[in-house]
MIDRENVEX-152255 format. One record per residue: x, y, z of N, C-alpha, C in turn. Coordinates in nm, 2 decimals. Layout:
<recs>
+--------+--------+--------+--------+--------+--------+--------+--------+--------+
:    n_X :    n_Y :    n_Z :   ca_X :   ca_Y :   ca_Z :    c_X :    c_Y :    c_Z :
+--------+--------+--------+--------+--------+--------+--------+--------+--------+
:      X :      Y :      Z :      X :      Y :      Z :      X :      Y :      Z :
...
+--------+--------+--------+--------+--------+--------+--------+--------+--------+
</recs>
This chain:
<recs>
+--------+--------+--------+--------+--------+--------+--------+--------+--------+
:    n_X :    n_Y :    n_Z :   ca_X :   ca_Y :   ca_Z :    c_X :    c_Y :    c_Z :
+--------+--------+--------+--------+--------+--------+--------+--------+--------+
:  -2.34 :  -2.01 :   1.82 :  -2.19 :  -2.01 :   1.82 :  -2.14 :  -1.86 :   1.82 :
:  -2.05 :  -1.81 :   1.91 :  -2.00 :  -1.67 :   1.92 :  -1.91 :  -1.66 :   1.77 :
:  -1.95 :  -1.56 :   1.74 :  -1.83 :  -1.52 :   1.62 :  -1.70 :  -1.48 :   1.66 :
:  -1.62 :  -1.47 :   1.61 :  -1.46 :  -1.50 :   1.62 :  -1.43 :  -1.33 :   1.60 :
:  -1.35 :  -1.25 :   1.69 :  -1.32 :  -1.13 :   1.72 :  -1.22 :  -1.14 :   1.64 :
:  -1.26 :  -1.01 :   1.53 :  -1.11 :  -0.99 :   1.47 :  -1.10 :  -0.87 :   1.46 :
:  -0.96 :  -0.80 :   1.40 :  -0.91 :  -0.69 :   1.39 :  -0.97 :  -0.59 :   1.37 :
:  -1.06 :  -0.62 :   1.23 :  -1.15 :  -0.53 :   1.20 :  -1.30 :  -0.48 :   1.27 :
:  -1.38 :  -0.61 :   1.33 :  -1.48 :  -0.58 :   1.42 :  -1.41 :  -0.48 :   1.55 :
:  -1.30 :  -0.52 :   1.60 :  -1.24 :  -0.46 :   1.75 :  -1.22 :  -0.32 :   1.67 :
:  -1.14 :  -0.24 :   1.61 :  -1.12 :  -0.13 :   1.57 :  -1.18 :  -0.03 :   1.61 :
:  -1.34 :  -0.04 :   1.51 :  -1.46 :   0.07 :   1.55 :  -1.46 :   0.08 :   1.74 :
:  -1.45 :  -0.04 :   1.79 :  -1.45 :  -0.04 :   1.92 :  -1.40 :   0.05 :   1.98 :
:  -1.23 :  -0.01 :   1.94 :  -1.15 :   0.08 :   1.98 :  -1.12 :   0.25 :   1.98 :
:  -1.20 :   0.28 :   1.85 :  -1.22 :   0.40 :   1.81 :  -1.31 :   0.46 :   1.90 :
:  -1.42 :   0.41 :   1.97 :  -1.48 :   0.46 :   2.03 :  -1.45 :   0.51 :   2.19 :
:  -1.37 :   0.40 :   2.19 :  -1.32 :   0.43 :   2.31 :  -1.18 :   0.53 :   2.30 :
:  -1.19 :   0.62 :   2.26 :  -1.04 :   0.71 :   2.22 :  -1.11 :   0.82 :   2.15 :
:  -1.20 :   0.88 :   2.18 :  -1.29 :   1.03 :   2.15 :  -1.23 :   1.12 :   2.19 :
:  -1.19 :   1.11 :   2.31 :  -1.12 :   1.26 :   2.43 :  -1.00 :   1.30 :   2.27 :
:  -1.01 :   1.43 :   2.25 :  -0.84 :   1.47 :   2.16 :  -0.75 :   1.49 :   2.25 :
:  -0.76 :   1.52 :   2.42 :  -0.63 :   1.50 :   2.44 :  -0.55 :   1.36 :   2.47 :
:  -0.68 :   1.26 :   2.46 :  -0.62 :   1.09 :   2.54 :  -0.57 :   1.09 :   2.37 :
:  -0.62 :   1.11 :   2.27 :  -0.58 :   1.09 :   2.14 :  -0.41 :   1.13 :   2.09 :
:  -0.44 :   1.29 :   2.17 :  -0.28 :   1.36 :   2.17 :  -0.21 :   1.28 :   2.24 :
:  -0.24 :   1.25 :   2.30 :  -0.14 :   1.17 :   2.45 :  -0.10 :   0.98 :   2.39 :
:  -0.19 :   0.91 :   2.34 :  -0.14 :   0.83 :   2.27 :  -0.05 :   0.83 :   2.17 :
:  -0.08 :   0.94 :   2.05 :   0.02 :   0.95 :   1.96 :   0.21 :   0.98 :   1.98 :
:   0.14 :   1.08 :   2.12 :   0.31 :   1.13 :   2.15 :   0.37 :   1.01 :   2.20 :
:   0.29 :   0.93 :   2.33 :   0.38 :   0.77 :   2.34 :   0.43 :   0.72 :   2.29 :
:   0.33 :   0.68 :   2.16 :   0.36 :   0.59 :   2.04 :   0.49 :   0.63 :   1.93 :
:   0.49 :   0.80 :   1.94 :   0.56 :   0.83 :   1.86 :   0.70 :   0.83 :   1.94 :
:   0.72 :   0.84 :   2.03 :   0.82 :   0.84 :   2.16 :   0.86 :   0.68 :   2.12 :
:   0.77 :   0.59 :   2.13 :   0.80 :   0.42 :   2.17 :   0.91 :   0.39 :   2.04 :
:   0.83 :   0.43 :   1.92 :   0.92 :   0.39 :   1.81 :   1.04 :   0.49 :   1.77 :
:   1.05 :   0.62 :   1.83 :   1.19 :   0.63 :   1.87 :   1.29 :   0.60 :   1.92 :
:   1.21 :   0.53 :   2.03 :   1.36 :   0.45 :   2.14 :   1.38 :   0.31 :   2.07 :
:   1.28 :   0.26 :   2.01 :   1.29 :   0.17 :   1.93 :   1.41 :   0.17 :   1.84 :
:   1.37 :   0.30 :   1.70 :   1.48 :   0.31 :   1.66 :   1.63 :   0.33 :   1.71 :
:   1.65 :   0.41 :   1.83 :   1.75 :   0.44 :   1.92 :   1.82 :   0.34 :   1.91 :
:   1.72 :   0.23 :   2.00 :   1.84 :   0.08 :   2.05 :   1.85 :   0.02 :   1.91 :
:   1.82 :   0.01 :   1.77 :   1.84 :  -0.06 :   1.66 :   2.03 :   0.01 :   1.65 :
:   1.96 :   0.17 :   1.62 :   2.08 :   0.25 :   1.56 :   2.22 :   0.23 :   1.66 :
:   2.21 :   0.25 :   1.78 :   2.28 :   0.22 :   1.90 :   2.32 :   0.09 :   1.95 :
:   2.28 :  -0.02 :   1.88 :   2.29 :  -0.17 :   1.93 :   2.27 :  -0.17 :   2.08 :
:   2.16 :  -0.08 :   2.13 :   2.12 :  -0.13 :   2.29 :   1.99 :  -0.12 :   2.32 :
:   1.99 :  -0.31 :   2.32 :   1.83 :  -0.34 :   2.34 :   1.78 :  -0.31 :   2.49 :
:   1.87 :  -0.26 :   2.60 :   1.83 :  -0.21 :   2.75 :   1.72 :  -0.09 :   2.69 :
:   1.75 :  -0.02 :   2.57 :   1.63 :   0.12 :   2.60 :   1.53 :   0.09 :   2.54 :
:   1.47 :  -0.04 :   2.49 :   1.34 :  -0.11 :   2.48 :   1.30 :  -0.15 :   2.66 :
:   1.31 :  -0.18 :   2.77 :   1.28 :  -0.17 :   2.85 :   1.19 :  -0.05 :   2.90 :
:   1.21 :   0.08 :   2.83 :   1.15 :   0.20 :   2.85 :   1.03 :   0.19 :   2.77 :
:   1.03 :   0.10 :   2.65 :   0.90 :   0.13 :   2.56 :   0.78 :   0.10 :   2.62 :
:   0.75 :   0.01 :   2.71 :   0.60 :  -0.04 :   2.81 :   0.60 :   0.11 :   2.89 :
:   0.69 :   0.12 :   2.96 :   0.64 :   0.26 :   3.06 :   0.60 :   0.40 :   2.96 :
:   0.71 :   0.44 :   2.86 :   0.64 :   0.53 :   2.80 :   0.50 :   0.51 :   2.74 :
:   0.50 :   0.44 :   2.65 :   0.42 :   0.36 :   2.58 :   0.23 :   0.38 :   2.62 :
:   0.28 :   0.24 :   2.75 :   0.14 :   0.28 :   2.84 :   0.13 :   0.38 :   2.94 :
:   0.24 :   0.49 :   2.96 :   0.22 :   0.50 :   3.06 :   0.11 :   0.65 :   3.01 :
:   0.19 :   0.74 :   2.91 :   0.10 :   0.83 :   2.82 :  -0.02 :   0.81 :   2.79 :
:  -0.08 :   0.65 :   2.73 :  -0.16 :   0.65 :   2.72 :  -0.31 :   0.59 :   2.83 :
:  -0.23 :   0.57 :   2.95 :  -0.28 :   0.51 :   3.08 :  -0.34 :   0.67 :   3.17 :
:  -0.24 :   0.74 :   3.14 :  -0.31 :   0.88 :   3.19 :  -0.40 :   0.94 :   3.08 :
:  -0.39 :   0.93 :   2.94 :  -0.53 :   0.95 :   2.86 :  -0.67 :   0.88 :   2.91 :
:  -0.68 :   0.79 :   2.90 :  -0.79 :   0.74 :   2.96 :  -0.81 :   0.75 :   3.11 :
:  -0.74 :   0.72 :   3.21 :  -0.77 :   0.81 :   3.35 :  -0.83 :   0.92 :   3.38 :
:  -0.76 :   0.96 :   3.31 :  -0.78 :   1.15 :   3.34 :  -0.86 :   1.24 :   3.28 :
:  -0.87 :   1.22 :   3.12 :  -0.94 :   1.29 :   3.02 :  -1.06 :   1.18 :   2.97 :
:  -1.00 :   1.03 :   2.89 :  -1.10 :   1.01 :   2.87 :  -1.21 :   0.91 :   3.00 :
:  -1.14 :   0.90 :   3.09 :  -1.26 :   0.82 :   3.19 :  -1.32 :   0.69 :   3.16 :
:  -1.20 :   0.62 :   3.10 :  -1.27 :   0.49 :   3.09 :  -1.14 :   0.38 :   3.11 :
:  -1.10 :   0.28 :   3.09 :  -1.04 :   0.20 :   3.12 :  -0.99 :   0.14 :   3.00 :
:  -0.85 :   0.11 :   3.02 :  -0.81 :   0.13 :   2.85 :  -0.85 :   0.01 :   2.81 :
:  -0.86 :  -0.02 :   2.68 :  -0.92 :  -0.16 :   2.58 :  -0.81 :  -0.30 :   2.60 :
:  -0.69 :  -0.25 :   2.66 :  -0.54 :  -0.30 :   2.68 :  -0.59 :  -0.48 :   2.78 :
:  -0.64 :  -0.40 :   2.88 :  -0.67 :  -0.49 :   3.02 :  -0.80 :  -0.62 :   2.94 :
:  -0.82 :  -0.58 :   2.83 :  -0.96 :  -0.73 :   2.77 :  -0.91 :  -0.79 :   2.66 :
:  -0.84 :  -0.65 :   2.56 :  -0.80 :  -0.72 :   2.45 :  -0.65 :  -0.67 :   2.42 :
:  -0.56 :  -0.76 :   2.51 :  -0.38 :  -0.62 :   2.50 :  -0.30 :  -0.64 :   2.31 :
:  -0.34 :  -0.75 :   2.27 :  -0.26 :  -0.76 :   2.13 :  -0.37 :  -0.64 :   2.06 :
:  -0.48 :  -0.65 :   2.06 :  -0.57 :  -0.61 :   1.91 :  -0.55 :  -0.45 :   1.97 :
:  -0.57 :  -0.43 :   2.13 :  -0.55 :  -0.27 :   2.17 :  -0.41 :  -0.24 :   2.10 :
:  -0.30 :  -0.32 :   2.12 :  -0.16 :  -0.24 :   2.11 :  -0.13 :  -0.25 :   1.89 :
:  -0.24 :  -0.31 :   1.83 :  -0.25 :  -0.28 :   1.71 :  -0.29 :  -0.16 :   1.70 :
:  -0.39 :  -0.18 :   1.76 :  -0.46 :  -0.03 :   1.75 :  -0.41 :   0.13 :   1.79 :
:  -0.34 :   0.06 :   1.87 :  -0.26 :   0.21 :   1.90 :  -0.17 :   0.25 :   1.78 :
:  -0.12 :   0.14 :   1.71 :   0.01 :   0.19 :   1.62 :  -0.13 :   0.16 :   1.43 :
:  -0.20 :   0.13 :   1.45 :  -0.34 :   0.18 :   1.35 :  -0.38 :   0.36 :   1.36 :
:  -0.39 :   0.36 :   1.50 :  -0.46 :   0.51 :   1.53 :  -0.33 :   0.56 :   1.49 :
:  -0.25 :   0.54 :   1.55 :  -0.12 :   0.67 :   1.52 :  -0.06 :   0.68 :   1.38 :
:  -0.05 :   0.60 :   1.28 :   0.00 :   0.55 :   1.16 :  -0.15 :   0.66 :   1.08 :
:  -0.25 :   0.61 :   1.13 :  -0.37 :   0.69 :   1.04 :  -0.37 :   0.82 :   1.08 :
:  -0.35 :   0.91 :   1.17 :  -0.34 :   1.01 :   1.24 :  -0.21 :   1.05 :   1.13 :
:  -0.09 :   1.05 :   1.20 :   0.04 :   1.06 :   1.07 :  -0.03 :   1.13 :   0.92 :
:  -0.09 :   1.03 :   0.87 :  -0.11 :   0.95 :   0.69 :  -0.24 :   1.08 :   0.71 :
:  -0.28 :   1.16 :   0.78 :  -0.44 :   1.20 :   0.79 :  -0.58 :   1.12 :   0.79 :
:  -0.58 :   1.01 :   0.81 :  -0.70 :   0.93 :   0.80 :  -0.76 :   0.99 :   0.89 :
:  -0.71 :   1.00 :   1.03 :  -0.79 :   1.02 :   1.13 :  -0.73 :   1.15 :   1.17 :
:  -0.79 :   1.19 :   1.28 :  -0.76 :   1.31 :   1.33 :  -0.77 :   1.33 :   1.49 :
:  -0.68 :   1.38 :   1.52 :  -0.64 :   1.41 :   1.67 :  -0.82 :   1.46 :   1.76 :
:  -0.86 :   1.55 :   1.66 :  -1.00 :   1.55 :   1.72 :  -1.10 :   1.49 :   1.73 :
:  -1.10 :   1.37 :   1.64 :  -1.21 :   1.31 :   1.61 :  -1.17 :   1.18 :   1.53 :
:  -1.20 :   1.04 :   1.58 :  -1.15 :   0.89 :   1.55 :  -1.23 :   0.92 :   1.44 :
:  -1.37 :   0.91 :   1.39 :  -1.47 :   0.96 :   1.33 :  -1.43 :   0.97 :   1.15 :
:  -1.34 :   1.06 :   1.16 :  -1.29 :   1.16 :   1.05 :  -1.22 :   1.08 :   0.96 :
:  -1.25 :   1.07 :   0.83 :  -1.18 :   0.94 :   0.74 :  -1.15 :   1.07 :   0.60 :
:  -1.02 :   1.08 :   0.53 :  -1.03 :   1.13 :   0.44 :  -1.13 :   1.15 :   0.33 :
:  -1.23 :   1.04 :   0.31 :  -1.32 :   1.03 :   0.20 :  -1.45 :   1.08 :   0.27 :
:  -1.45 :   1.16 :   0.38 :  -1.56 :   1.21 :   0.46 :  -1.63 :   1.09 :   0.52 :
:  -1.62 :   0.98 :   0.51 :  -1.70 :   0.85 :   0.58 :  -1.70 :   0.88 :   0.74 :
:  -1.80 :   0.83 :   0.81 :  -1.77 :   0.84 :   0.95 :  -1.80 :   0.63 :   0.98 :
:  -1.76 :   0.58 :   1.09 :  -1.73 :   0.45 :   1.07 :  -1.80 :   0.45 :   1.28 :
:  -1.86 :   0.53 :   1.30 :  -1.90 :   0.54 :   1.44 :  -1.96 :   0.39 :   1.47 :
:  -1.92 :   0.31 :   1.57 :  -1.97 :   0.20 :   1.64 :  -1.91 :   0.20 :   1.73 :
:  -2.03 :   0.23 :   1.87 :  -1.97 :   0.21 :   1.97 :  -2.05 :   0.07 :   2.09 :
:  -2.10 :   0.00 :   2.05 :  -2.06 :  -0.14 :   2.08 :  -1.98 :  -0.20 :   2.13 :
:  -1.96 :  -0.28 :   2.22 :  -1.86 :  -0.37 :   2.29 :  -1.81 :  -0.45 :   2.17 :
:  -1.71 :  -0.52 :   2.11 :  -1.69 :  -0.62 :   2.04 :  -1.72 :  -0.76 :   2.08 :
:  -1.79 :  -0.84 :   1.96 :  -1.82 :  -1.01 :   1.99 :  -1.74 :  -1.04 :   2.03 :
:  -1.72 :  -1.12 :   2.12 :  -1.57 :  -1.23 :   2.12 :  -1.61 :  -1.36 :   2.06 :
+--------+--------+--------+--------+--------+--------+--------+--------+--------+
</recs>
């Protein structure tokens, strides 16, 4: 029987796939961008500039992996647990968990390296 893919098994995954610092730089600015316009149309009562959050969103972090990191983003197999993951990486990046150079890097010096495909 396949084991059941959860949040926590996909993670390390996703960590792995997001090494490059600049695909890392380039997701956080999206992300940090997405929940700006987010807040924008709350504060503004105009939900038209959520329309922009997919194109910025992926679009920053669609040329990270293209270009720098060379792989294909985690979005296209797993799009809910990836788009956790992006606002995980960026929230822990923020907070210092993680670090723009290195997914790796855990405030308590732990390293959490698995690069494995996830069970589904």
């Amino acid at each position: 029987m396949a084991s059941t893919l959860t949040f926590n098994k996909f993670y390390p995954f996703y960590q792995s796939q997001h090494r490059d610092p600049v695909c890392r730089l380039l997701h956080v600015i999206g992300t940090t961008i997405v929940v700006s316009i987010v807040a924008a149309a709350i504060a503004t009562a105009n939900a038209r500039l959520l329309l922009f959050t997919p194109l910025v969103g992926y679009g920053f972090a669609w040329v990270g992996h293209f270009f720098f990191e060379r792989n294909k983003p985690a979005t296209f197999k797993h799009p809910f647990y990836s788009l956790m993951g992006d606002f995980v990486m960026w929230f822990n990046i923020i907070r210092g968990e993680e670090t723009i150079s290195s997914p790796y890097v855990k405030r308590n010096g732990n390293s959490n390296l698995k690069t494995t495909r996830p069970s589904q």
